[in-house]
Structure formats: structure tokens, C-alpha cells
ZAVEXKOL-897898 format. One record per atom (N, C-alpha, C): residue number from 1; residue in one letter; chain; atom name; x, y, z. Coordinates in Angstrom, 2 decimals, padded with zeros to 5 digits. Example, Ala and Ser with C-alpha at 12.3 -4.5 7.8 and 13.67 -1.06 7.14 Angstrom:
2
- 1_a_A_N_013.19_-005.69_007.80
- 1_a_A_CA_012.30_-004.50_007.80
- 1_a_A_C_013.20_-003.30_007.80
- 2_s_A_N_012.85_-002.25_007.08
- 2_s_A_CA_013.67_-001.06_007.14
- 2_s_A_C_012.90_000.03_007.87
***
This chain:
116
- 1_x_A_N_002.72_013.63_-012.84
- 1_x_A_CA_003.21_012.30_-013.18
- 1_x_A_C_003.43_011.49_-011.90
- 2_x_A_N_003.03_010.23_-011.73
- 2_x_A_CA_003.51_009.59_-010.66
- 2_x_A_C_004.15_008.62_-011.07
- 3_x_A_N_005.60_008.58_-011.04
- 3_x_A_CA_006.91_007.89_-011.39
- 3_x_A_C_007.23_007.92_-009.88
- 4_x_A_N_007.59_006.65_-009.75
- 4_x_A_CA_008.19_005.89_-008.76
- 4_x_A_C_006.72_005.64_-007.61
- 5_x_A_N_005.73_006.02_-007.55
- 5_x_A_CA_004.26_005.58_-007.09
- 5_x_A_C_003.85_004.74_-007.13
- 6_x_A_N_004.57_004.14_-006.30
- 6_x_A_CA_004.09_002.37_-006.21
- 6_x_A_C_002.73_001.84_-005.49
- 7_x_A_N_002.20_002.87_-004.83
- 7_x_A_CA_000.67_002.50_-004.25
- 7_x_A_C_000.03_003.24_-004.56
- 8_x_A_N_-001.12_002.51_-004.70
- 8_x_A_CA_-002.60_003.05_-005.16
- 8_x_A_C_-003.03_003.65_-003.90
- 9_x_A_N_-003.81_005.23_-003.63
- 9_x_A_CA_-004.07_005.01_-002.27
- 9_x_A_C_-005.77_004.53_-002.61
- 10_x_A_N_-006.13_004.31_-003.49
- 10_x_A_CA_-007.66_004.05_-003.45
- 10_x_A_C_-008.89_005.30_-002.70
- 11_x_A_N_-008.50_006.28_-002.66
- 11_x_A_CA_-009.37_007.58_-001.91
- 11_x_A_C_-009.48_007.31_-000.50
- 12_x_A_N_-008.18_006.68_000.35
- 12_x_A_CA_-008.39_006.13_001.40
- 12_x_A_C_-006.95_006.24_002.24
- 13_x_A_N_-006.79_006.66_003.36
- 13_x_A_CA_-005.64_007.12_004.29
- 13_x_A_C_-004.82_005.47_004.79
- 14_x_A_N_-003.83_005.56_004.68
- 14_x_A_CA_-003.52_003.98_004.86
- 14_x_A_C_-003.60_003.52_005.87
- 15_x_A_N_-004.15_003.65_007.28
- 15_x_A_CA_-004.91_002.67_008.21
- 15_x_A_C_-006.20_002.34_007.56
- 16_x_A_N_-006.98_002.83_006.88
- 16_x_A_CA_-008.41_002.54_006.01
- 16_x_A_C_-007.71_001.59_004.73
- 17_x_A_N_-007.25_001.88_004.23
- 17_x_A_CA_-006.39_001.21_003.14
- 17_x_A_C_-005.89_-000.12_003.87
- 18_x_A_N_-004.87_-000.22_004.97
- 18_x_A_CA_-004.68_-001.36_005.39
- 18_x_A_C_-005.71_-002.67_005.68
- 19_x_A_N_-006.97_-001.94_006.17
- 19_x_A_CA_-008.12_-002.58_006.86
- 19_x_A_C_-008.30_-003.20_006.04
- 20_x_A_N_-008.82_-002.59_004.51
- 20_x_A_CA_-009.42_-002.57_003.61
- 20_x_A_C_-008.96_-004.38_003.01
- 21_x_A_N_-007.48_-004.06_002.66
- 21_x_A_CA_-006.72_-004.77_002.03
- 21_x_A_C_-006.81_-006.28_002.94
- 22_x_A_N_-006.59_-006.48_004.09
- 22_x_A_CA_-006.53_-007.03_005.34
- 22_x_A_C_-007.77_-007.77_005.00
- 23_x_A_N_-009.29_-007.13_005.03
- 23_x_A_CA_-010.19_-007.86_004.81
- 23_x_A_C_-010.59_-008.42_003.53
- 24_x_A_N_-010.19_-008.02_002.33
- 24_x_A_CA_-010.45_-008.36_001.63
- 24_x_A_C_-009.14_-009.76_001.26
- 25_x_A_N_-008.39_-010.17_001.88
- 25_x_A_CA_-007.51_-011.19_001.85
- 25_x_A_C_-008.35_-012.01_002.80
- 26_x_A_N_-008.78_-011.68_003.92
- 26_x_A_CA_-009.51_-013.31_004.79
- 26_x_A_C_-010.48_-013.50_003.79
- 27_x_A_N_-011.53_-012.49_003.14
- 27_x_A_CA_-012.25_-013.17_002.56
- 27_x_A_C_-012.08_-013.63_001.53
- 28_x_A_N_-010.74_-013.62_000.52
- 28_x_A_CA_-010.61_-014.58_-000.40
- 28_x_A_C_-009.97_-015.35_-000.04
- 29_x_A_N_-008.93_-015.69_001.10
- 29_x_A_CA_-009.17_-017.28_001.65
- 29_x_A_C_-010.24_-017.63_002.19
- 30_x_A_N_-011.31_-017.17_002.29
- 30_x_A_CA_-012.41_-018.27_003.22
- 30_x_A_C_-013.25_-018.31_001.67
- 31_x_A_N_-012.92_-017.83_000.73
- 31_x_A_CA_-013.85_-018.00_-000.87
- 31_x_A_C_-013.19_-018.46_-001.99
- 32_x_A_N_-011.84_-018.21_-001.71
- 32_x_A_CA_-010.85_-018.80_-002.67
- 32_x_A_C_-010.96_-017.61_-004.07
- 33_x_A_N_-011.92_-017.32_-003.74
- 33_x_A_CA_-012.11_-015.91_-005.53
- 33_x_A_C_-013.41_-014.86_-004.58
- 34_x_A_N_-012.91_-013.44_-005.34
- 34_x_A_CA_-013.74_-012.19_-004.49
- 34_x_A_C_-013.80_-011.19_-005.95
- 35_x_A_N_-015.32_-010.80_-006.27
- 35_x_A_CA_-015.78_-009.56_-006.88
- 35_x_A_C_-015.66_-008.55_-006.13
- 36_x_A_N_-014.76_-007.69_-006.96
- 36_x_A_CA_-014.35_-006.23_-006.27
- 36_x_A_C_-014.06_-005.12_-007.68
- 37_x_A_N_-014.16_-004.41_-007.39
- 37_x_A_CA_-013.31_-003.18_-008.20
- 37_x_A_C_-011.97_-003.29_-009.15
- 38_x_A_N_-011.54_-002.87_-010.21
- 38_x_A_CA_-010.12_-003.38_-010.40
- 38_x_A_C_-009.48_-003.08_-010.27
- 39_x_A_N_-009.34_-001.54_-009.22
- 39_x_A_CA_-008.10_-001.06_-009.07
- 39_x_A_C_-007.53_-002.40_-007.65
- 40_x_A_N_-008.96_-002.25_-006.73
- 40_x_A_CA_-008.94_-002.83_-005.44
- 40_x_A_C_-007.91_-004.39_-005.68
- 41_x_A_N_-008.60_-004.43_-006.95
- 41_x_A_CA_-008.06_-006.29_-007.45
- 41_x_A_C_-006.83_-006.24_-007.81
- 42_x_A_N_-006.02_-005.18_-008.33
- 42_x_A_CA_-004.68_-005.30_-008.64
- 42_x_A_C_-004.36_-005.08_-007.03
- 43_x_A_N_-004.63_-004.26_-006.30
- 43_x_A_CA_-003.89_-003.94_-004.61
- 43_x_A_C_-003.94_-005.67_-004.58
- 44_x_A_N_-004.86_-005.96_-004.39
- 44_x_A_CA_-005.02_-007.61_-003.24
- 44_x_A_C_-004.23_-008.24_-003.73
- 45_x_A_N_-003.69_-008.41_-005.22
- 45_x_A_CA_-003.33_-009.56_-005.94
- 45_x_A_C_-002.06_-008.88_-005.57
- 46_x_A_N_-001.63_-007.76_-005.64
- 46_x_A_CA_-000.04_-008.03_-005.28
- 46_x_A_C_000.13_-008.41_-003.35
- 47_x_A_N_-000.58_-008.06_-002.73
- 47_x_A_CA_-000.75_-008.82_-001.17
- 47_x_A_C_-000.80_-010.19_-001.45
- 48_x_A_N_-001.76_-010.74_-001.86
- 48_x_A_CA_-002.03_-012.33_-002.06
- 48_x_A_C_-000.89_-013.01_-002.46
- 49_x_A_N_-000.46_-012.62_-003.82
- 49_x_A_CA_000.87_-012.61_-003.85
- 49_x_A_C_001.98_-013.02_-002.97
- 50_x_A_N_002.47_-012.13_-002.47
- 50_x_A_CA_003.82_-012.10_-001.39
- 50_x_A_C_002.80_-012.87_-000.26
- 51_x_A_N_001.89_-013.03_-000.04
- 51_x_A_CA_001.54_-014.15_001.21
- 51_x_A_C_001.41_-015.70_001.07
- 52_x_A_N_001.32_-015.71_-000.29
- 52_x_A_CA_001.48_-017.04_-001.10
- 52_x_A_C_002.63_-017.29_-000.89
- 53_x_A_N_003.74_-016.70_-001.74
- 53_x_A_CA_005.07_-017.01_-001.34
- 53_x_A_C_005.61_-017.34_-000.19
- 54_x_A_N_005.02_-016.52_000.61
- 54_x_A_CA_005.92_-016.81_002.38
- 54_x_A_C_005.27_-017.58_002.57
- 55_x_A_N_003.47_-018.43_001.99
- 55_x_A_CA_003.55_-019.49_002.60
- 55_x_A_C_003.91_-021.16_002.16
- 56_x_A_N_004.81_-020.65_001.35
- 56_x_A_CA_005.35_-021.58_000.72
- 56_x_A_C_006.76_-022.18_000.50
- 57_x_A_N_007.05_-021.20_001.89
- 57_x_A_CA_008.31_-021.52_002.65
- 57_x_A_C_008.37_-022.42_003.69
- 58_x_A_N_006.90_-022.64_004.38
- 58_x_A_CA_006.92_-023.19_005.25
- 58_x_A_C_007.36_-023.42_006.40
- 59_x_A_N_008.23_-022.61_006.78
- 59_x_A_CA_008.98_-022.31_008.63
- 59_x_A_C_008.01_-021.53_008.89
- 60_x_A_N_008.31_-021.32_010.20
- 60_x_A_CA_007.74_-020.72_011.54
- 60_x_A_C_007.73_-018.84_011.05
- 61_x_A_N_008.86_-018.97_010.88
- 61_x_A_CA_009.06_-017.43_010.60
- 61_x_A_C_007.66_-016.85_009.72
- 62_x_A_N_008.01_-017.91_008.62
- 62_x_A_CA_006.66_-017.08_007.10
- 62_x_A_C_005.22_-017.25_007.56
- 63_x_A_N_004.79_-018.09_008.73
- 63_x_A_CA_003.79_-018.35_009.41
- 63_x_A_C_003.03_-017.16_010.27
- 64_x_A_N_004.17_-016.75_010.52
- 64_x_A_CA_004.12_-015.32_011.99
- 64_x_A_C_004.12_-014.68_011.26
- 65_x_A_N_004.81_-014.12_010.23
- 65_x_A_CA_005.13_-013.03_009.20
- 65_x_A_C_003.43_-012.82_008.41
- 66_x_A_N_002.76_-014.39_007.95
- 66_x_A_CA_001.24_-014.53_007.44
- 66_x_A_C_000.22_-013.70_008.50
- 67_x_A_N_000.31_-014.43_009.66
- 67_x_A_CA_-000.48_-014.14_010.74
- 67_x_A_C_-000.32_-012.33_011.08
- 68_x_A_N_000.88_-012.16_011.16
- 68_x_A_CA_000.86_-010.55_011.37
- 68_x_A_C_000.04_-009.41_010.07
- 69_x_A_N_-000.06_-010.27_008.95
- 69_x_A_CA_-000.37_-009.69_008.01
- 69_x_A_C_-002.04_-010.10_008.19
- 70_x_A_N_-002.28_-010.74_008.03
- 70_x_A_CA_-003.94_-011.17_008.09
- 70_x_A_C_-004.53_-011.05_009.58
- 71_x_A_N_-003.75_-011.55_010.70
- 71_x_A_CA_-004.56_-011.72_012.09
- 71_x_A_C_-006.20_-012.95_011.94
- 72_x_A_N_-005.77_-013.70_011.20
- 72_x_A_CA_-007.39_-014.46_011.48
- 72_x_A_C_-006.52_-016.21_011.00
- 73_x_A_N_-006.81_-016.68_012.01
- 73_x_A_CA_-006.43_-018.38_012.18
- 73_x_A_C_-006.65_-019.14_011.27
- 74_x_A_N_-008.26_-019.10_011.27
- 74_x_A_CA_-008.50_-019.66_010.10
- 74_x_A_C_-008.56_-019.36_008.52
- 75_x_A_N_-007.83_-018.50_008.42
- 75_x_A_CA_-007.42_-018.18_006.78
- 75_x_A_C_-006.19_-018.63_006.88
- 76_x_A_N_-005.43_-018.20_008.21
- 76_x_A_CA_-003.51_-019.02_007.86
- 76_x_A_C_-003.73_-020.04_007.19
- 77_x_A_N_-004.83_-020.95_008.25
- 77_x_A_CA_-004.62_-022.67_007.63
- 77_x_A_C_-005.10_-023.12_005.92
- 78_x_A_N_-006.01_-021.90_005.47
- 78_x_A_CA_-006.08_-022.04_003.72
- 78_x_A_C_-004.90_-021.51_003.60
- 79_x_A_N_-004.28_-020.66_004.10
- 79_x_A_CA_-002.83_-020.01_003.28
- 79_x_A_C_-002.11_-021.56_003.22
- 80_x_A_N_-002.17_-022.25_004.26
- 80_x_A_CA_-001.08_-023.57_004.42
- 80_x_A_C_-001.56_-024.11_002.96
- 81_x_A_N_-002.72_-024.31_003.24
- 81_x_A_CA_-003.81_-025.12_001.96
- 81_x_A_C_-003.66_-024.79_000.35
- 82_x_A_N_-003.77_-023.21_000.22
- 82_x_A_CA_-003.25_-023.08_-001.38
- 82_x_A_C_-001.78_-022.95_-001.27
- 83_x_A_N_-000.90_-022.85_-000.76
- 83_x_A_CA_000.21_-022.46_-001.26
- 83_x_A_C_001.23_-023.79_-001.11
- 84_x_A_N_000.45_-024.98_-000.51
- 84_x_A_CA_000.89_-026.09_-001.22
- 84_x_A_C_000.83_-026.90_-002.68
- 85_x_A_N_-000.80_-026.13_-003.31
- 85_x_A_CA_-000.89_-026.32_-004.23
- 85_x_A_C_000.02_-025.79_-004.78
- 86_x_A_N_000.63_-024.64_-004.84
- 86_x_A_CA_001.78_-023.48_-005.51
- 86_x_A_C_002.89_-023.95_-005.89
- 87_x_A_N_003.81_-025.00_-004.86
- 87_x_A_CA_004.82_-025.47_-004.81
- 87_x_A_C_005.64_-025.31_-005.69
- 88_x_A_N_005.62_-025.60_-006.64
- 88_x_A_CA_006.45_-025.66_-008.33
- 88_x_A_C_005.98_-024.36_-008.24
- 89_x_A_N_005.11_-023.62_-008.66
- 89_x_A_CA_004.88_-022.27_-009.55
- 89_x_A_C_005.35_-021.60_-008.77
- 90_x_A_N_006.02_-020.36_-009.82
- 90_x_A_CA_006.99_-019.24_-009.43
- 90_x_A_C_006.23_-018.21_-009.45
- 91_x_A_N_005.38_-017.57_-008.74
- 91_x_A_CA_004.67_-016.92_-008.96
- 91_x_A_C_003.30_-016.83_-009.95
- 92_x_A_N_002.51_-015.54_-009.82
- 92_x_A_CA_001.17_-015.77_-010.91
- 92_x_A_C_000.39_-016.86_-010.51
- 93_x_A_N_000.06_-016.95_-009.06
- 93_x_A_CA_-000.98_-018.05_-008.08
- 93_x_A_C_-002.12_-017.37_-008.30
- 94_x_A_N_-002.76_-016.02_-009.26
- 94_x_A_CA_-003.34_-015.55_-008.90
- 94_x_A_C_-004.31_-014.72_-010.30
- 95_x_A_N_-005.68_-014.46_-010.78
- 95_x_A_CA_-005.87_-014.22_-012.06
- 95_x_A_C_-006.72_-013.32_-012.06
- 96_x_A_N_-006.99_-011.94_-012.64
- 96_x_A_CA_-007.91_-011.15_-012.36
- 96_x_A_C_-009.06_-011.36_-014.00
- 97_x_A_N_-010.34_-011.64_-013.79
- 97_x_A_CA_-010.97_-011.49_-014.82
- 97_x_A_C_-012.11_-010.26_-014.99
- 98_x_A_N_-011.66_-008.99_-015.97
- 98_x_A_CA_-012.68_-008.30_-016.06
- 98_x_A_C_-013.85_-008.48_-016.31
- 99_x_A_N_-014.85_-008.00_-015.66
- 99_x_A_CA_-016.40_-008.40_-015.64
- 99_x_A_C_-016.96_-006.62_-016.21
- 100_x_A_N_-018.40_-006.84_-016.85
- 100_x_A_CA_-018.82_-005.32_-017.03
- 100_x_A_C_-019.18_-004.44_-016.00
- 101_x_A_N_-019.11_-003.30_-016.51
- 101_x_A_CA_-019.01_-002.40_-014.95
- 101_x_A_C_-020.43_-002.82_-014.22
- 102_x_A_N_-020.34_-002.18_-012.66
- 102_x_A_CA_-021.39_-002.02_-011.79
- 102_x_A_C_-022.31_-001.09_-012.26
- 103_x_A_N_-023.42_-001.38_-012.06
- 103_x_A_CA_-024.85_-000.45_-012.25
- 103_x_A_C_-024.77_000.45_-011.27
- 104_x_A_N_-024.82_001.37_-011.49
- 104_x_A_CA_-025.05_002.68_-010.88
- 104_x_A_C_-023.88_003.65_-010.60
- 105_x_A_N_-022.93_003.00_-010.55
- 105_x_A_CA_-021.68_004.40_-010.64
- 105_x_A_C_-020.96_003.90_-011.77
- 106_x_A_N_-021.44_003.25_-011.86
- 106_x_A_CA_-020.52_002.37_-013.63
- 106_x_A_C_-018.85_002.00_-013.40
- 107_x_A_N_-018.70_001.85_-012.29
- 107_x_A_CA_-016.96_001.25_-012.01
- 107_x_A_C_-017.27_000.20_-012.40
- 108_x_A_N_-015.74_-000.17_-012.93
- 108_x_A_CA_-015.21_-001.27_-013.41
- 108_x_A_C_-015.00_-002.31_-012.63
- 109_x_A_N_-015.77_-003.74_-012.77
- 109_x_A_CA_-015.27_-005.08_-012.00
- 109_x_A_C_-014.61_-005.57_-012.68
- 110_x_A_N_-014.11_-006.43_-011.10
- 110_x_A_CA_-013.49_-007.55_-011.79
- 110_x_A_C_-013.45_-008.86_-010.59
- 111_x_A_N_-013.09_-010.01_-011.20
- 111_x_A_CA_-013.02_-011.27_-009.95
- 111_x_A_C_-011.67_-011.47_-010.19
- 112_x_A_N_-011.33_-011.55_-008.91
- 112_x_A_CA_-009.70_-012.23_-008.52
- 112_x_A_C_-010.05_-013.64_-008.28
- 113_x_A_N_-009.48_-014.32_-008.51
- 113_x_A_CA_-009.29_-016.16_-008.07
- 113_x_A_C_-007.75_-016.17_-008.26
- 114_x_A_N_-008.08_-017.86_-007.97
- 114_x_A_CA_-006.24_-018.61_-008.08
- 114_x_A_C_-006.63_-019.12_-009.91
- 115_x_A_N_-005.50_-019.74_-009.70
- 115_x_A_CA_-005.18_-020.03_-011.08
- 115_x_A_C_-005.25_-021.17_-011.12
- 116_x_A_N_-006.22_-022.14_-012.23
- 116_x_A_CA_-006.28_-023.82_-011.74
- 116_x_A_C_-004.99_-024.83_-011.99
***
């Protein structure tokens, strides 16, 4: 049973896991929506998540706090970019839609986007 297992490790040691997660956040700010896997899509969406929020605090602090989490400049400045759209919304910036599985190992997709 995994009670109280709050992370997925995805078949992956968590510096690989971190990377993982890390890149797949610049590239849905530089795309705004990313086809991936759905376990992968629930990981990102709770990251995307809490980076939305802090950037929608707007100080210095949630900026550095973004940047330490991503490391790439130009995704901060879309973080500035959607999470002004966010303003009012309390969360759920974020929507996973199942797609049919992949050909050839038959895993399950899905696309993450924002929410219009």
C-alpha cells in the first residue's frame, strides 16, 4: 500500500526525476500546453501549479524562489505573463485532457494546457 506516498517516482531516481520535471515546465512555458504521459502530466501540473501561485505574488522573493525552480530567463518572464492572467483564480490554472494511448507501448496520453 502506499499511504502517505506523495510522489510518483516515475522509474526514475530524483536527480533524473528533477531534470525531468524542470524540463518539462520550460517547455510548457515556451508552448503554453505539452503532450506527455499521464502519470508525467499529473507530476508537472502539481509543479506548474505552486509556480503559478508564487508567481502571482509578485515580489522579489517568488521571482528567485521561480528562477531557482526552473533556471531559464525566459520562461520566468511567461511565468510573469500567465500568472497575471491567474489573478482572481484560486487555483486550477491548469487542465489535463486524456488523449488515446501511444502506438507502440500503448501508454496512456495526455495534454496539459492552462485553462481559458
Amino acid at each position: 500500500m502506499r499511504h502517505k506516498k506523495k510522489i510518483r517516482k516515475i522509474g526514475r531516481n530524483k536527480s533524473h526525476r528533477k531534470a525531468l520535471m524542470r524540463n518539462m515546465a520550460i517547455g510548457f512555458f515556451q508552448h503554453l500546453e505539452i503532450r506527455t504521459t499521464e502519470v508525467k502530466a499529473r507530476e508537472l501540473q502539481k509543479m506548474l501549479e505552486k509556480i503559478i501561485t508564487l508567481g502571482k505574488a509578485g515580489d522579489l522573493a517568488s521571482y528567485r524562489r521561480i528562477n531557482s525552480i526552473l533556471n531559464h530567463a525566459p520562461s520566468l518572464a511567461r511565468v510573469r505573463e500567465v500568472s497575471g492572467k491567474y489573478q482572481d483564480r484560486n487555483g486550477g490554472c491548469t487542465r489535463i485532457i486524456k488523449l488515446s494511448p501511444r502506438t507502440g507501448d500503448n501508454s496512456r496520453m495526455a495534454i496539459i494546457r492552462l485553462v481559458q
